[in-house]
N, C-alpha and C positions, 0 to 999 in steps of 0.2 A: 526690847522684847526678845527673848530668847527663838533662835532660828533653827531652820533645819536640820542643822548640821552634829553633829556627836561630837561628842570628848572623850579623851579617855584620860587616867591616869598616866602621867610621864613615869618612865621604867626606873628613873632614875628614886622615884620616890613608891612607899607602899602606904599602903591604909590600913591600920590594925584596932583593935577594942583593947584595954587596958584598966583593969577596975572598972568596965560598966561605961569609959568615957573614950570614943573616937579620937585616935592618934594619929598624922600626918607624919610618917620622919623620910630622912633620908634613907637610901640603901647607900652607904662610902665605907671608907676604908681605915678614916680615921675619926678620932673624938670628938678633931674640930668641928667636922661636918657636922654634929649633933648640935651642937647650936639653932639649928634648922627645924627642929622639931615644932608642930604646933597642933594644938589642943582646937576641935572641931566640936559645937554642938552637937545634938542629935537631928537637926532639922539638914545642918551641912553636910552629916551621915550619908543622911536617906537620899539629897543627892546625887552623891561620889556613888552610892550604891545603885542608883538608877541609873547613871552613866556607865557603870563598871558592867548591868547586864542589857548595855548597846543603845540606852535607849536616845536621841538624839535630846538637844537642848529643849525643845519645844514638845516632846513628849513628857521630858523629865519634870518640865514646869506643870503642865497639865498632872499630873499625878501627885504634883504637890498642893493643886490646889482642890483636888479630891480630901486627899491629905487634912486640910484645914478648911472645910466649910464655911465657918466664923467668918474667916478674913473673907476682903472683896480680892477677888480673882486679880485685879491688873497689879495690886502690892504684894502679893505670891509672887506674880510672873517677874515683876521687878526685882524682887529678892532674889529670886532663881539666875536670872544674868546678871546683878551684878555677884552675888557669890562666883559664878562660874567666869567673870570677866578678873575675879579678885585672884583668882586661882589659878588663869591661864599666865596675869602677869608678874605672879611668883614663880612661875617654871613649873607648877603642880601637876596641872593638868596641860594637853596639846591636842591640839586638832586630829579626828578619831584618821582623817583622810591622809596626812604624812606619813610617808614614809620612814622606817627606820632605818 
């Protein structure tokens, strides 16, 4: 279940729209690093984008399942950590509380 605590995007990566579809890439220095690149629904969007304005995991989840009435709230909440579990253990996102 998604906790109190915030994420941000790591510095090392940006979040862009491309044709209408959420892009993940690296910010490097060479080609190789583009390999790294990966293609985010619109649901993984909204999110990066709730974390991007502060909001912590467990607010993010709540707003998602505003979001999707339909569904039952605890398969929202699930979705939500593990995206945000999927993401921390690609290097994407980091803990909003570390230091740089």
């Amino acid at each position: 279940m998604p906790n109190t605590q915030g994420h941000r995007l790591n510095s090392k990566y940006v979040m862009t729209r491309v044709g209408g579809e959420a892009v993940i890439a690296p910010i490097c220095d060479s080609t190789a690093d583009m390999g790294q690149i990966m293609s985010i629904n619109a649901t993984g969007a909204k999110i990066l984008d709730c974390l991007k304005q502060g909001m912590t995991d467990s607010q993010t989840a709540d707003y998602m399942v505003k979001q999707y009435p339909d569904a039952k709230p605890e398969i929202v909440r699930t979705g939500v950590s593990r995206f945000i579990d999927e993401m921390l253990d690609k290097g994407i996102l980091e803990p909003e509380d570390d230091s740089m």
